[in-house]
FINUMAR-267823 format. One record per atom (N, C-alpha, C): x, y, z; residue number from 0; residue in three letters. Coordinates in pm, 1 decimal, always signed. Example, Ala and Ser with C-alpha at 12.3 -4.5 7.8 and 13.67 -1.06 7.14 Angstrom:
SITE/+1319.0/-569.0/+780.0/0/Ala
SITE/+1230.0/-450.0/+780.0/0/Ala
SITE/+1320.0/-330.0/+780.0/0/Ala
SITE/+1285.0/-225.0/+708.0/1/Ser
SITE/+1367.0/-106.0/+714.0/1/Ser
SITE/+1290.0/+3.0/+787.0/1/Ser
***
This chain:
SITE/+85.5/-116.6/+0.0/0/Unk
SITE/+0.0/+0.0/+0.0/0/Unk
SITE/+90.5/+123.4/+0.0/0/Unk
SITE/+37.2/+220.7/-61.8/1/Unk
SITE/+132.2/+333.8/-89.0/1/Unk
SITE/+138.9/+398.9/+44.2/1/Unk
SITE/+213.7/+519.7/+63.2/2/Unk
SITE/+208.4/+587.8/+154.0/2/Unk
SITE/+60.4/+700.5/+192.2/2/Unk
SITE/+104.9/+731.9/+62.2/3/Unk
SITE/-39.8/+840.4/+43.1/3/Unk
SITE/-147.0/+789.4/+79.6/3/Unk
SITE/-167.0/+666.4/+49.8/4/Unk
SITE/-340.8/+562.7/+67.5/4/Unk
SITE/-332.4/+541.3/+184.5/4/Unk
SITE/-224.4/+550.3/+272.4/5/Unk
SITE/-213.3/+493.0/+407.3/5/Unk
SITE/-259.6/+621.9/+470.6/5/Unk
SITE/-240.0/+710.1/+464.1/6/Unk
SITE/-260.2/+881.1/+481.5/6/Unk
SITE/-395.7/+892.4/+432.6/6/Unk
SITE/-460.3/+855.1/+341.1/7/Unk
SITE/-601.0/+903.4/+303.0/7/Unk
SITE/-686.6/+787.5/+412.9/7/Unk
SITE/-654.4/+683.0/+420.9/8/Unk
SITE/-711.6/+593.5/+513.3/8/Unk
SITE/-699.1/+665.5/+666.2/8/Unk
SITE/-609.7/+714.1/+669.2/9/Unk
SITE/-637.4/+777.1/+847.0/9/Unk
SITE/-695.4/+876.9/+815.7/9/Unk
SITE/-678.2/+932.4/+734.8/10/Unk
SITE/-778.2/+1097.1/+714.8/10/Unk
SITE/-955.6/+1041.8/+703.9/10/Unk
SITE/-971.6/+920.6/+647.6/11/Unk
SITE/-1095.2/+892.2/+624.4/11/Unk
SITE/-1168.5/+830.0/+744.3/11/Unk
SITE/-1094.7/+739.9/+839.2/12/Unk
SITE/-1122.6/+705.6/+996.3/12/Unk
SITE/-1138.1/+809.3/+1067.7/12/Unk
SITE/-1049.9/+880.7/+1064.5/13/Unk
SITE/-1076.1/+971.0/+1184.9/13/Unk
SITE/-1146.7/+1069.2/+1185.1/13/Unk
SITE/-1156.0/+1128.9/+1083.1/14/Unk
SITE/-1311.2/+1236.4/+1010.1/14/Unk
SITE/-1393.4/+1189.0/+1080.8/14/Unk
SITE/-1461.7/+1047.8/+1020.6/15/Unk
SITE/-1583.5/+987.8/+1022.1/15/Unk
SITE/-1552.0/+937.1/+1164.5/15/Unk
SITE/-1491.5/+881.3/+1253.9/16/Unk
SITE/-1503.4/+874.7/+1367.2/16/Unk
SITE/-1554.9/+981.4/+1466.4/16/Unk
SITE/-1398.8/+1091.6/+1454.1/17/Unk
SITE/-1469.4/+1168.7/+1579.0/17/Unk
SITE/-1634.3/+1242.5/+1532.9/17/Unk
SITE/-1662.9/+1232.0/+1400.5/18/Unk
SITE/-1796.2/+1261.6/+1375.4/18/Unk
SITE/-1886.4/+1211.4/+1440.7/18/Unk
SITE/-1836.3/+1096.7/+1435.8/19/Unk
SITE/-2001.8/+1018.7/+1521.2/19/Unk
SITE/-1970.5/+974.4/+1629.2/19/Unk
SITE/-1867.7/+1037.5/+1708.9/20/Unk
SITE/-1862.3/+1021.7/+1824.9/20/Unk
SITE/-1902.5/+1137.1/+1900.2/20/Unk
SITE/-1904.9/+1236.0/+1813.5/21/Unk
SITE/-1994.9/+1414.5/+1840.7/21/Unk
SITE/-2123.2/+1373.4/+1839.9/21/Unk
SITE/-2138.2/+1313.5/+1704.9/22/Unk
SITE/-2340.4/+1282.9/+1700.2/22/Unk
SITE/-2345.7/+1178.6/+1833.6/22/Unk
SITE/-2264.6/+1107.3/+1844.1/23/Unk
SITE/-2353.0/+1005.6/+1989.7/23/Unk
SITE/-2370.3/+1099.3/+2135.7/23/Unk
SITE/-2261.3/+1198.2/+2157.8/24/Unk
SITE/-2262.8/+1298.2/+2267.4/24/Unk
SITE/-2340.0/+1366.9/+2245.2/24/Unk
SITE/-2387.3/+1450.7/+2149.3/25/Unk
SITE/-2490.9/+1511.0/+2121.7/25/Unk
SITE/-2649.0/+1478.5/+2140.9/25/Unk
SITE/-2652.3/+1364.7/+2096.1/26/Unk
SITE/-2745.8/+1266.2/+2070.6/26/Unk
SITE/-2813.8/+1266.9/+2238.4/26/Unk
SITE/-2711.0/+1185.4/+2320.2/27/Unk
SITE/-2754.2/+1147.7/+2397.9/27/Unk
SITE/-2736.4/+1266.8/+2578.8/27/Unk
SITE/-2701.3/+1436.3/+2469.2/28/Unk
SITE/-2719.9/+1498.7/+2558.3/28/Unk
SITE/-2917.4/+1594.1/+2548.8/28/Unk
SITE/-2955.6/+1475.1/+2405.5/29/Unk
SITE/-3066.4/+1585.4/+2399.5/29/Unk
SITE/-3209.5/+1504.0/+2460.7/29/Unk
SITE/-3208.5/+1385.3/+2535.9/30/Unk
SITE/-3286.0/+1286.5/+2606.3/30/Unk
SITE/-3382.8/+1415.6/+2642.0/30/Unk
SITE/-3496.2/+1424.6/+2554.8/31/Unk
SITE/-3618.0/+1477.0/+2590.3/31/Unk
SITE/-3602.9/+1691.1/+2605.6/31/Unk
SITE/-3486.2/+1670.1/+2508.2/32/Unk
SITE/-3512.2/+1865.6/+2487.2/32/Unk
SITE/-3469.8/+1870.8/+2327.0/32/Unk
SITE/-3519.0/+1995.1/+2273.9/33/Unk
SITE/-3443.0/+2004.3/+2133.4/33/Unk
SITE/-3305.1/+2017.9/+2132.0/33/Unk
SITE/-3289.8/+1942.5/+2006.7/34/Unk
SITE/-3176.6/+1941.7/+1969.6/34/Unk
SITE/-3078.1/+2086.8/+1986.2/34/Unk
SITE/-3099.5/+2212.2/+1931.7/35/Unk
SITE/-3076.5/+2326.5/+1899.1/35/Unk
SITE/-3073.7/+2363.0/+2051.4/35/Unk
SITE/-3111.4/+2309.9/+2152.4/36/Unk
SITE/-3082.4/+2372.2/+2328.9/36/Unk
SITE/-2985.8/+2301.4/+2393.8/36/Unk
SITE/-2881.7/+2208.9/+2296.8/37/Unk
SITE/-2827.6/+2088.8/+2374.5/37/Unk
SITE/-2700.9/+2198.6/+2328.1/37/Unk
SITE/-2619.3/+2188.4/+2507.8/38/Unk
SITE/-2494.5/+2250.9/+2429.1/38/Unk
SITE/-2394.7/+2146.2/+2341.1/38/Unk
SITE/-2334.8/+2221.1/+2283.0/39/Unk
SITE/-2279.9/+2150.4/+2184.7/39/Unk
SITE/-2158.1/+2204.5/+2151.7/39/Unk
SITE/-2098.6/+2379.1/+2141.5/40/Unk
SITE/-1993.4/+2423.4/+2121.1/40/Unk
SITE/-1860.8/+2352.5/+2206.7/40/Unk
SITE/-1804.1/+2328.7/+2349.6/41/Unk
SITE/-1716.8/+2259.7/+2338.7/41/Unk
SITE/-1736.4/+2131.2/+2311.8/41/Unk
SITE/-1824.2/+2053.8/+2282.9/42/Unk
SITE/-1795.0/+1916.2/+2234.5/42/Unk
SITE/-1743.0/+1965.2/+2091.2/42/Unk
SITE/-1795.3/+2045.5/+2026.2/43/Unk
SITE/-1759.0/+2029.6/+1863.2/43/Unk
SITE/-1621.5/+2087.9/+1855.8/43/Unk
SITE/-1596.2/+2159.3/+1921.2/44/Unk
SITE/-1431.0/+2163.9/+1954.7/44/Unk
SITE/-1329.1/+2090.5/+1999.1/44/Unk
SITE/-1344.6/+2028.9/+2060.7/45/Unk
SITE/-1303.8/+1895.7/+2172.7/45/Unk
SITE/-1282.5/+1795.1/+2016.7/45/Unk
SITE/-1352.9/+1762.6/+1978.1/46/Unk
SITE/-1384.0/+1657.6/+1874.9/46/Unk
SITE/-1307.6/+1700.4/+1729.4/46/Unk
SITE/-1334.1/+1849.2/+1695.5/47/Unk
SITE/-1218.8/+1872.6/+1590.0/47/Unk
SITE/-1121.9/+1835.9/+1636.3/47/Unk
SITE/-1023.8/+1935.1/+1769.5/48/Unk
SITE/-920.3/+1892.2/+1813.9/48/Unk
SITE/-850.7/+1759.0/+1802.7/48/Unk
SITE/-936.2/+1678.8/+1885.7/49/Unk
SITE/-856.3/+1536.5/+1851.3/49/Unk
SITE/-878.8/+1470.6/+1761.0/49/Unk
SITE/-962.7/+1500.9/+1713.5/50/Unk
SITE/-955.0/+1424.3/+1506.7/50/Unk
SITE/-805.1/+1512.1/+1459.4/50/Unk
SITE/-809.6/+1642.7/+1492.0/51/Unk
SITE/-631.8/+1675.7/+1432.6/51/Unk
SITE/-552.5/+1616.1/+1471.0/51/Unk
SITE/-537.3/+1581.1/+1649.9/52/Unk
SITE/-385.8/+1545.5/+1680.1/52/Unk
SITE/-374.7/+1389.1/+1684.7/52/Unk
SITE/-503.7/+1351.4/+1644.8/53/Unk
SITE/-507.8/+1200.2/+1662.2/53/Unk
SITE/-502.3/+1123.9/+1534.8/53/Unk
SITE/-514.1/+1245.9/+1407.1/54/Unk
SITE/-463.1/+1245.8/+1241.9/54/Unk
SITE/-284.3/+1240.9/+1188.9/54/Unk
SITE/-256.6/+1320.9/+1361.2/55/Unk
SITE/-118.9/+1437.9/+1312.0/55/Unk
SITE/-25.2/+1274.5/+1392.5/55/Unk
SITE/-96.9/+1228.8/+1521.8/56/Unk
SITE/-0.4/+1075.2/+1573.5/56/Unk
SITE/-25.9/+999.2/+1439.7/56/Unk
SITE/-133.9/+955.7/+1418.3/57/Unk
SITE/-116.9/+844.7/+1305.5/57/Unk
SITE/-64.3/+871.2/+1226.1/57/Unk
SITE/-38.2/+948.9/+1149.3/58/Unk
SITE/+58.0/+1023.3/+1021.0/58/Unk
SITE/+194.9/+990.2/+1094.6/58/Unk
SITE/+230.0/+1011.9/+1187.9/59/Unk
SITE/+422.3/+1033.3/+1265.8/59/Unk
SITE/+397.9/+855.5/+1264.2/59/Unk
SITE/+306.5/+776.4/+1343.7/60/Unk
SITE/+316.9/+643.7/+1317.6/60/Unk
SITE/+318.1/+568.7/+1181.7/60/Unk
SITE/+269.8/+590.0/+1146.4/61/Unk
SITE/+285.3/+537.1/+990.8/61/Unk
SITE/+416.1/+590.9/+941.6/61/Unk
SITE/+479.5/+709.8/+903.0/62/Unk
SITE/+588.9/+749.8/+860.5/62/Unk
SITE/+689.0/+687.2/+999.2/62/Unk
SITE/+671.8/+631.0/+1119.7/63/Unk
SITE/+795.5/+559.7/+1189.2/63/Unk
SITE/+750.7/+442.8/+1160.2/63/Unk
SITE/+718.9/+378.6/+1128.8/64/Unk
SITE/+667.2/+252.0/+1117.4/64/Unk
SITE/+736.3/+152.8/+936.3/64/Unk
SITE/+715.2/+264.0/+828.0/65/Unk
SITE/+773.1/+235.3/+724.9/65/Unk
SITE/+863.1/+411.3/+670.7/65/Unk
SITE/+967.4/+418.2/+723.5/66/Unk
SITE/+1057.4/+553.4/+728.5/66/Unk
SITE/+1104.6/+596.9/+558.7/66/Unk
SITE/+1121.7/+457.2/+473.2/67/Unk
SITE/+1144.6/+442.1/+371.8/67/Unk
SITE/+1051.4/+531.2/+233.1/67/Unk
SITE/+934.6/+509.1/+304.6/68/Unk
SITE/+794.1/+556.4/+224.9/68/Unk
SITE/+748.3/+698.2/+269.7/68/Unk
SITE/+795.5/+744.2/+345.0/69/Unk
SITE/+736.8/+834.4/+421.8/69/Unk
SITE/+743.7/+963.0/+344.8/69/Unk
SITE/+855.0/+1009.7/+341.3/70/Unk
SITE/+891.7/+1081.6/+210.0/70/Unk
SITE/+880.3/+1089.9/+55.8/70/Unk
SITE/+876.1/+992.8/-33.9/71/Unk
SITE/+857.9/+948.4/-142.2/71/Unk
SITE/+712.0/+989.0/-235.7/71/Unk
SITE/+671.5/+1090.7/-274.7/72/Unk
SITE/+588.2/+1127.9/-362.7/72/Unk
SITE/+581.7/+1135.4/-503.1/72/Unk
SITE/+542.5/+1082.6/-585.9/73/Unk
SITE/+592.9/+1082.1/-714.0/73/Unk
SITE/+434.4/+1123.4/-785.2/73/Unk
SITE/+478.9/+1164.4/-918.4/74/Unk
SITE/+379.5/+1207.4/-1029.7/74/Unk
SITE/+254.5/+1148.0/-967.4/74/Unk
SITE/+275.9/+1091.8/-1018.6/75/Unk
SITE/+73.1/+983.9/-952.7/75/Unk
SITE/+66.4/+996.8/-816.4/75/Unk
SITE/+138.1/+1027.5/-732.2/76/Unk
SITE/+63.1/+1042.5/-581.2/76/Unk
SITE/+26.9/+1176.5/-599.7/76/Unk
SITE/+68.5/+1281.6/-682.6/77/Unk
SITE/+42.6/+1433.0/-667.7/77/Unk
SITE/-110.5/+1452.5/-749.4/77/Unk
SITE/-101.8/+1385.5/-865.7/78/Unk
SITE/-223.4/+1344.4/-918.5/78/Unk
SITE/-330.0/+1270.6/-870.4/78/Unk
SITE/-367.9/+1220.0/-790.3/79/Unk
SITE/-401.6/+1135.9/-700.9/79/Unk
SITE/-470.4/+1247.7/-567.7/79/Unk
SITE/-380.0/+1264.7/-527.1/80/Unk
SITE/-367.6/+1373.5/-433.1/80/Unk
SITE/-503.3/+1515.2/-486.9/80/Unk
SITE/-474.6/+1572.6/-565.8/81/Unk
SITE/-487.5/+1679.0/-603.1/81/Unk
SITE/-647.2/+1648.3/-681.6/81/Unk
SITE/-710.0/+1514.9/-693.3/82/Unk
SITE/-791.2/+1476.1/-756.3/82/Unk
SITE/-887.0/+1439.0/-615.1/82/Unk
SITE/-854.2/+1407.4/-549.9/83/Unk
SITE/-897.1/+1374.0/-383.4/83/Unk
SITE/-984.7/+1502.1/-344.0/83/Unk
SITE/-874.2/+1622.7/-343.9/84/Unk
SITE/-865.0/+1728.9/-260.8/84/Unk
SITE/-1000.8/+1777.3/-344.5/84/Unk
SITE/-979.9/+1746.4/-520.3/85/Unk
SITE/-1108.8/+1830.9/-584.7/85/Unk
SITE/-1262.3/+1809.8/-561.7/85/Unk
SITE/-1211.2/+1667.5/-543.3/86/Unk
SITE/-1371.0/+1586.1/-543.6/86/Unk
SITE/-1466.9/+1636.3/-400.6/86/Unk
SITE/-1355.9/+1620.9/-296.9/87/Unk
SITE/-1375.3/+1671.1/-165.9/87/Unk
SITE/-1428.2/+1795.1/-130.0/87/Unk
SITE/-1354.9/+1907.7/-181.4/88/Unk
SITE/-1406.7/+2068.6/-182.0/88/Unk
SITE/-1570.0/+2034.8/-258.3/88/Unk
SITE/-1618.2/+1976.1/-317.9/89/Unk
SITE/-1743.6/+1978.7/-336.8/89/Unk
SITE/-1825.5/+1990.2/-211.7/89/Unk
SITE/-1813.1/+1955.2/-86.5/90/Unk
SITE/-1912.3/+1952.2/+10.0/90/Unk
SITE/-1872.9/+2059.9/+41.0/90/Unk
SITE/-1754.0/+2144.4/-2.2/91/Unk
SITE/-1732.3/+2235.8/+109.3/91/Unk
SITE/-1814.0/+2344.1/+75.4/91/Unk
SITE/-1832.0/+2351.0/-71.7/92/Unk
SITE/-1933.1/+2446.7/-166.9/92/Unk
SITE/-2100.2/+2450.7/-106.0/92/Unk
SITE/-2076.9/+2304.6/-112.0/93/Unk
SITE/-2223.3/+2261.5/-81.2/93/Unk
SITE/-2290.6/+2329.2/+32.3/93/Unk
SITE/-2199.7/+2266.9/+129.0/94/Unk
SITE/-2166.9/+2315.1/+294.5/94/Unk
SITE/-2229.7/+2481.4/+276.7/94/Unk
SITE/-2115.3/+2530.7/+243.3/95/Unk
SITE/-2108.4/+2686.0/+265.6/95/Unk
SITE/-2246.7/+2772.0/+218.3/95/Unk
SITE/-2333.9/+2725.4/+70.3/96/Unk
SITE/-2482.2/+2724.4/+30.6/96/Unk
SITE/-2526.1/+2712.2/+163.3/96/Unk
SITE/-2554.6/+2594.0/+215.0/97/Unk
SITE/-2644.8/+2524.8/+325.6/97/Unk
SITE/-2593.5/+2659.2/+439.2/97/Unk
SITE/-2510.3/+2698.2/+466.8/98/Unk
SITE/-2461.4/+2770.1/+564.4/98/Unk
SITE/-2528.4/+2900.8/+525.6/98/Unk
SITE/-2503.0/+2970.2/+400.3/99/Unk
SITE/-2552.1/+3048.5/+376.7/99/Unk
SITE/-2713.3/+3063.6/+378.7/99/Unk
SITE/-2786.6/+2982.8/+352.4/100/Unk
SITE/-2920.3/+2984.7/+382.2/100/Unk
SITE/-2993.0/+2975.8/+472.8/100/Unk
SITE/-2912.8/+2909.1/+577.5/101/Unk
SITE/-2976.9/+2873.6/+743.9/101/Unk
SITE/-2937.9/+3034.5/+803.5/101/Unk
SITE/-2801.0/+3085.1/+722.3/102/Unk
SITE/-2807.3/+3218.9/+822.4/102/Unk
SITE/-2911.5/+3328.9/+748.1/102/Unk
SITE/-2984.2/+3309.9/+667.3/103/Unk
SITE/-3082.6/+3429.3/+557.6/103/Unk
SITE/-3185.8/+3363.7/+672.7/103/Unk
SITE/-3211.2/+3269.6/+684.0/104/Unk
SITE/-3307.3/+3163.9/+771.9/104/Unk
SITE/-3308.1/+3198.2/+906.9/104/Unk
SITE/-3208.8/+3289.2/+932.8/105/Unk
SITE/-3180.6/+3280.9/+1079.6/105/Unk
SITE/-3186.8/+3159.8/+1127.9/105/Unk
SITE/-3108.4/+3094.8/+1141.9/106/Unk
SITE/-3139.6/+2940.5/+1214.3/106/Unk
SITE/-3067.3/+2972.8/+1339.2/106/Unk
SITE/-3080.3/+2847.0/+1446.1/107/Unk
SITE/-3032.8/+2839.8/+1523.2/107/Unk
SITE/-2874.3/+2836.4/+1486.7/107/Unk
SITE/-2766.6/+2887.4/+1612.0/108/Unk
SITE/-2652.6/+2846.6/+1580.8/108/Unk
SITE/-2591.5/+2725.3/+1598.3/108/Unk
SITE/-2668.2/+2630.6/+1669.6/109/Unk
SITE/-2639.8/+2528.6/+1647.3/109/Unk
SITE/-2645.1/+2461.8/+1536.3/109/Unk
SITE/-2772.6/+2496.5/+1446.1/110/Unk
SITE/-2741.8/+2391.4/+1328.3/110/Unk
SITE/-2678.0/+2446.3/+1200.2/110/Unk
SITE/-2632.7/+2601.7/+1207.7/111/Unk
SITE/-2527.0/+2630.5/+1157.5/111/Unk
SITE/-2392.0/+2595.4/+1210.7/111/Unk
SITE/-2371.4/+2558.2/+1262.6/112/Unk
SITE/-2226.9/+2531.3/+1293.6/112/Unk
SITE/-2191.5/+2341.1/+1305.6/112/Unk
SITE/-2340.6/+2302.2/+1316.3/113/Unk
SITE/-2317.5/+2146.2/+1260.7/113/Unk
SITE/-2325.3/+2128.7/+1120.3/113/Unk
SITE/-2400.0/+2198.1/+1028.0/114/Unk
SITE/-2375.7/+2196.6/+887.2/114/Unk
SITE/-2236.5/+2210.6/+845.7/114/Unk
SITE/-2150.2/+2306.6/+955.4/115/Unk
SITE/-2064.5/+2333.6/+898.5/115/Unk
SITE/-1899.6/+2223.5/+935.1/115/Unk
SITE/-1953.9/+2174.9/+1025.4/116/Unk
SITE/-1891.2/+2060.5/+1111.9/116/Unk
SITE/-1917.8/+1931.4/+945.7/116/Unk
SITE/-2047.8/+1875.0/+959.2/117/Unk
SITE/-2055.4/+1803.0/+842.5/117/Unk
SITE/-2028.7/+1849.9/+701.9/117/Unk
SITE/-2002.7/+1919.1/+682.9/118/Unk
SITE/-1958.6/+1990.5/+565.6/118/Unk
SITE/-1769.4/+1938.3/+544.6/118/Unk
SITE/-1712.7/+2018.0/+638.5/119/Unk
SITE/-1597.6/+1930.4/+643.1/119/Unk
SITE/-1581.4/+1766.9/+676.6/119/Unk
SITE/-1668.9/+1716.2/+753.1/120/Unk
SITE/-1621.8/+1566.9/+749.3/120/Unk
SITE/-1639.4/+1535.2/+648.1/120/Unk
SITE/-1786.5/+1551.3/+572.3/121/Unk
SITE/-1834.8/+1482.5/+419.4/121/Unk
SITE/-1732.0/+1509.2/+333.6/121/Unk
SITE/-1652.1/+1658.4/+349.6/122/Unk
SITE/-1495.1/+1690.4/+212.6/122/Unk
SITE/-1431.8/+1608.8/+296.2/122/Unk
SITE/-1399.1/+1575.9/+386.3/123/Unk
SITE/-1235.6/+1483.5/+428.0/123/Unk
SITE/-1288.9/+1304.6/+395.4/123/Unk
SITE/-1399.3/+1280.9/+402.8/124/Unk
SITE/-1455.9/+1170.9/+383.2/124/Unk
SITE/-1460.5/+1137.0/+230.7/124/Unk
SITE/-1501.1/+1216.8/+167.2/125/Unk
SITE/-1527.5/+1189.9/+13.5/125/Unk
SITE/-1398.1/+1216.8/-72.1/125/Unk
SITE/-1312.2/+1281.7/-18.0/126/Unk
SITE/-1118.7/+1319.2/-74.3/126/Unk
SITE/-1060.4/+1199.9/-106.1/126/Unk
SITE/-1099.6/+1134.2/+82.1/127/Unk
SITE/-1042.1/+1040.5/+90.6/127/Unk
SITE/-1091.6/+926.8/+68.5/127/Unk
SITE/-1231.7/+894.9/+26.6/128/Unk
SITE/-1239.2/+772.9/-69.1/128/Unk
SITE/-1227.5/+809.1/-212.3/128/Unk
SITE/-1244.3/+904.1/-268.9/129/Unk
SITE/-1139.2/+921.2/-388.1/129/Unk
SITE/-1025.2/+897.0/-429.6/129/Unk
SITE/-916.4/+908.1/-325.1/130/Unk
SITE/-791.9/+892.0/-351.3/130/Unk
SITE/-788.2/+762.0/-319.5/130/Unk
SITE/-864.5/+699.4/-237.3/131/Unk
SITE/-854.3/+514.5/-224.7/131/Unk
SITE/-876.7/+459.7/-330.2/131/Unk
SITE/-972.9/+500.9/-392.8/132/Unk
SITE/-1052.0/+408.6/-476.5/132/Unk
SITE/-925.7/+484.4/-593.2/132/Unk
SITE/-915.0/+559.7/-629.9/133/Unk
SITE/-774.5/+597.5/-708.1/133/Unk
SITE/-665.8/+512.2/-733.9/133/Unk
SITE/-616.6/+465.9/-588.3/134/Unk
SITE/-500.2/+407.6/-574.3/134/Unk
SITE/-548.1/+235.4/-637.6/134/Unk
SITE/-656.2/+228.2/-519.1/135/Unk
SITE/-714.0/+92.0/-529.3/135/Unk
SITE/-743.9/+59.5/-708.1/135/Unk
SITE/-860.7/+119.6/-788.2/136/Unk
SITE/-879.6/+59.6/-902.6/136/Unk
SITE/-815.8/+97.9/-999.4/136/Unk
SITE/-749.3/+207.7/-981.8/137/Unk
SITE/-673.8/+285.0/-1114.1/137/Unk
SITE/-725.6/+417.3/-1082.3/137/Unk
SITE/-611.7/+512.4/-1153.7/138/Unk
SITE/-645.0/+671.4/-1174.5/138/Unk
SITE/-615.4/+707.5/-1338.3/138/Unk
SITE/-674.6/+760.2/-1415.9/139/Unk
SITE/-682.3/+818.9/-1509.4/139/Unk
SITE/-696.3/+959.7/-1490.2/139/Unk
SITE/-560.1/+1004.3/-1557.2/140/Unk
SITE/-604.2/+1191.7/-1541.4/140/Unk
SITE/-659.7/+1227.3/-1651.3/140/Unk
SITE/-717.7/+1340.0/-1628.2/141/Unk
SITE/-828.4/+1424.6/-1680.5/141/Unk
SITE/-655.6/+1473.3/-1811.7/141/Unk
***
């Protein structure tokens, strides 16, 4: 397995993890009130946070683990790469619409700032099965 795929695989766990480890805290802080009254700002902080530093250990483990690979990027991982990143920024577009309309909407700030929470997991989630499925079945550039 390449290096890069090993890197899009932790980027794609840990997104989608600490995600739904926010929705289960969330979830089960709203037992009989609305959703939109449950606090939620430091959990959704708490939960970015260690999806970063718990992205930033697995990245240093994997690069100590095979030291050889760690460094090594070539044509097709940049292509690869850069095809990930495109597919991905689609939610972020998406996201930012949805964001923009809940605030014309006045919405609560809670469910602006979870749109905007899922907005980035869905781009780090969808990058990174792009660049898997890249590595995995073949990449053809545009």
């Amino acid at each position: 397995m390449a290096f890069e795929e090993k890197r899009a695989w932790i980027m794609a766990v840990v997104a989608v993890g600490a995600y739904l480890v926010y929705v289960a805290v969330i979830l089960g802080r709203a037992q009989g009130i609305p959703l939109a009254e449950v606090t939620y700002a430091a959990t959704l902080l708490w939960s970015v946070g260690a999806a970063i530093a718990a992205a930033i250990a697995l990245n240093i483990l994997a690069a100590v683990a095979s030291p050889r690979e760690a460094n090594k990027k070539d044509q097709r991982d940049r292509e690869i790469n850069r095809f990930g990143e495109y597919a991905g920024q689609s939610f972020l577009v998406v996201g930012g619409v949805a964001v923009l309309a809940l605030s014309i909407a006045e919405a609560d700030h809670f469910w602006i700032a979870n749109t905007i929470y899922l907005a980035f997991v869905l781009s780090a989630a969808l990058g990174a099965a792009a660049k898997i499925a890249a590595y995995r079945w073949g990449f053809q550039p545009w």
